[in-house]
C-alpha positions as a printed NumPy array, in Angstrom:
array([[-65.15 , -21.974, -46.126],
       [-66.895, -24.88 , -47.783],
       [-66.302, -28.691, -46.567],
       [-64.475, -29.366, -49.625],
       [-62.072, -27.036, -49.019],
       [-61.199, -27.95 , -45.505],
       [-60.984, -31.377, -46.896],
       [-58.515, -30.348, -49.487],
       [-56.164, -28.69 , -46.994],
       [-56.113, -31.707, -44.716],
       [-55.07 , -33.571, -47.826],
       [-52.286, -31.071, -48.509],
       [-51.45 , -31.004, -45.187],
       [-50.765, -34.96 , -45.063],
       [-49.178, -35.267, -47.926],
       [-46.479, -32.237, -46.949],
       [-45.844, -34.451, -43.691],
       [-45.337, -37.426, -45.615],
       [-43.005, -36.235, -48.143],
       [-41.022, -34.537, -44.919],
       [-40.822, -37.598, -43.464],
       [-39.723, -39.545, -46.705],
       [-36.824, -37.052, -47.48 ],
       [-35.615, -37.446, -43.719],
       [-35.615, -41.438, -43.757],
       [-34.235, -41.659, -47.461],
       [-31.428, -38.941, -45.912],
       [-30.631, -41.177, -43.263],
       [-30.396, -44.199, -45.25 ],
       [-28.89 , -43.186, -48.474],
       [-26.273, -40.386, -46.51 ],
       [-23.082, -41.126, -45.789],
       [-21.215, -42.462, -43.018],
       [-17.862, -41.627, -42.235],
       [-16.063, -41.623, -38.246],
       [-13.207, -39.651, -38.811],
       [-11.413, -37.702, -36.543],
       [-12.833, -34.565, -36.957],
       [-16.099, -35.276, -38.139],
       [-17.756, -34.387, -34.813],
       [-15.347, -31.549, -33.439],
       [-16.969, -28.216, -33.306],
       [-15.63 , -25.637, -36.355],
       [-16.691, -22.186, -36.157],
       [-15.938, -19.742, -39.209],
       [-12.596, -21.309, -40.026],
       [-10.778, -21.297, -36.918],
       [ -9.757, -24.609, -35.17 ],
       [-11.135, -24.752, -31.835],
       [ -8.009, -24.27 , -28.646],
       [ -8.585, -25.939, -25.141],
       [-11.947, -26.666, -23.33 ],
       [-15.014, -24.758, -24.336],
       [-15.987, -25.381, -20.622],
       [-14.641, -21.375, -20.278],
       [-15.078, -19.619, -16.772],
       [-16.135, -15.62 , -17.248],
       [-16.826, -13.02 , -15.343],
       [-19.658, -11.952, -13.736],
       [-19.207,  -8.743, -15.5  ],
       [-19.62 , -10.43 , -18.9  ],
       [-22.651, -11.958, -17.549],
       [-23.937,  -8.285, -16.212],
       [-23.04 ,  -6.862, -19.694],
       [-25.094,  -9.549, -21.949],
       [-28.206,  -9.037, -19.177],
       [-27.988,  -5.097, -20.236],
       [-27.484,  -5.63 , -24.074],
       [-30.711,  -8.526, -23.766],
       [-32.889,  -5.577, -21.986],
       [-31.986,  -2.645, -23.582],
       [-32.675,  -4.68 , -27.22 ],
       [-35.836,  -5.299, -25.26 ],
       [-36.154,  -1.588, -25.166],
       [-35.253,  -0.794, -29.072],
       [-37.64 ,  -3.851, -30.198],
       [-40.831,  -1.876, -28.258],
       [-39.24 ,   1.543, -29.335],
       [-40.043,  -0.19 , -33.351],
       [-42.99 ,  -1.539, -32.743],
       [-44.664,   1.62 , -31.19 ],
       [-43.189,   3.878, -33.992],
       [-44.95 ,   2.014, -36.309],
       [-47.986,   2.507, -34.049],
       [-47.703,   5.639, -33.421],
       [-50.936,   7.477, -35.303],
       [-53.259,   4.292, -34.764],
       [-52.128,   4.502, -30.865],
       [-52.333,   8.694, -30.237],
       [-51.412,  10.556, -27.687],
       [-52.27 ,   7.641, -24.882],
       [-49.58 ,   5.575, -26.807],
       [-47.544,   8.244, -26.17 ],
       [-47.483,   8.603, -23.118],
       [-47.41 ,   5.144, -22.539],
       [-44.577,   5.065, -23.595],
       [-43.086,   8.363, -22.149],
       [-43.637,   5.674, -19.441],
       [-41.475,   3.43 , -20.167],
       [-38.598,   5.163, -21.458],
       [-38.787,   6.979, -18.044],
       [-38.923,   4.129, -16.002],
       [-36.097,   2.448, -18.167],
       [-33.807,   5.956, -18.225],
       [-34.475,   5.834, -13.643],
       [-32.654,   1.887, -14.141],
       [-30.295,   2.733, -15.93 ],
       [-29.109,   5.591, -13.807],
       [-29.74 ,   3.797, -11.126],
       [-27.391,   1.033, -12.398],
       [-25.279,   3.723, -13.459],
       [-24.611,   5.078,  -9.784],
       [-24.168,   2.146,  -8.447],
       [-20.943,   1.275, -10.732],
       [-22.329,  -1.774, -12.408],
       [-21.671,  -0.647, -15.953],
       [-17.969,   0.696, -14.868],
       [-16.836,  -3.059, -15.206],
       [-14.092,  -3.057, -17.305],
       [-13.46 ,   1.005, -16.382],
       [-12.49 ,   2.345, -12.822],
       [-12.543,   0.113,  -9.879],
       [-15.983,   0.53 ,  -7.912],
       [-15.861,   3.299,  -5.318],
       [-15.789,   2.656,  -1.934],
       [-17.164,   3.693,   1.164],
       [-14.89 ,   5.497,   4.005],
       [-15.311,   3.046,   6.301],
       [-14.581,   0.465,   4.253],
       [-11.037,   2.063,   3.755],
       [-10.611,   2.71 ,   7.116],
       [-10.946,  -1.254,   8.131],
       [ -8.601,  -2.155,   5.443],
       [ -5.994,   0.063,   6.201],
       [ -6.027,  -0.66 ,  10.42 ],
       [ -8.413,   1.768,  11.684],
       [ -7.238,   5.2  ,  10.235],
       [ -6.676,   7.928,  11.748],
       [ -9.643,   7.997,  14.195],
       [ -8.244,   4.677,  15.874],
       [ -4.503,   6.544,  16.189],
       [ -6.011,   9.498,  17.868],
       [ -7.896,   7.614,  20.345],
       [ -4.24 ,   5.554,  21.076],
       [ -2.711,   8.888,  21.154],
       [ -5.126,  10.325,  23.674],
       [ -4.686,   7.25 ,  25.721],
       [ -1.567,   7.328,  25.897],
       [ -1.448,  10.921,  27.967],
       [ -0.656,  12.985,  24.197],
       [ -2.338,  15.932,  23.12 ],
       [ -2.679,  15.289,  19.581],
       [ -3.165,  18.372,  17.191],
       [ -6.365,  17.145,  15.135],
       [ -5.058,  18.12 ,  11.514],
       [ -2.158,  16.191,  12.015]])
């Protein structure tokens, strides 16, 4: 590139930032100004806004855009490595055999721990979990019973 050139684009360059900065200022001056009532309340495709947008949601929701953010994560590299995929060969491949098994162990991972049953079945819960919340169970009423001088049957 000659000096002349570079020259040339620094003038462009200016003059694009100038004539930016005179729209913007004529904008401000020339627009109009009106306070109305509305004028600064939020409107979103047609529909007047209801209540607070201060909103409380949860956690699920929060667990649900987290998955949709990663697995688009996933799909964006899935693109970009298809369009790779001679130039890259088999090592690209496998590379990203990689990562699709790494990403398929989290999710099933996630998957059997109940985090993506959030709006479906309740979690499951552990047996001694059930036992505390219903009084002991039936462990805790055969050691009364044997206490207590009775030979309790153990099925029942």
């Amino acid at each position: 590139m000659t000096p002349a050139r570079g020259s040339v684009r620094r003038c462009v360059a200016a003059l694009d930032g100038t004539e930016i900065a005179l729209h913007l200022g004529l904008a401000s001056l020339i627009g109009q100004r009106h306070h109305a009532r509305d004028t600064g309340a939020p409107y979103e495709a047609g529909v007047a806004p209801t209540g607070s947008a201060r909103l409380r949601f949860a956690a699920p929701f929060y667990l649900v855009a987290l998955f949709f953010v990663i697995f688009d994560l996933e799909t964006v590299f899935l693109f970009a490595w298809a369009s790779a995929a001679r130039a890259l060969g088999w090592s690209g491949y496998l590379g990203m055999l990689v990562f699709l098994g790494i990403l398929s162990v989290a999710l099933i991972y996630e998957w059997r721990l109940g985090v993506l049953d959030a709006w479906g079945r309740p979690p499951r819960r552990h047996a001694s979990d059930m036992d505390r919340q219903q009084g002991g169970g039936r462990q805790d009423a055969l050691v009364v019973e044997q206490a207590n001088g009775r030979a309790a049957h153990p099925r029942g």
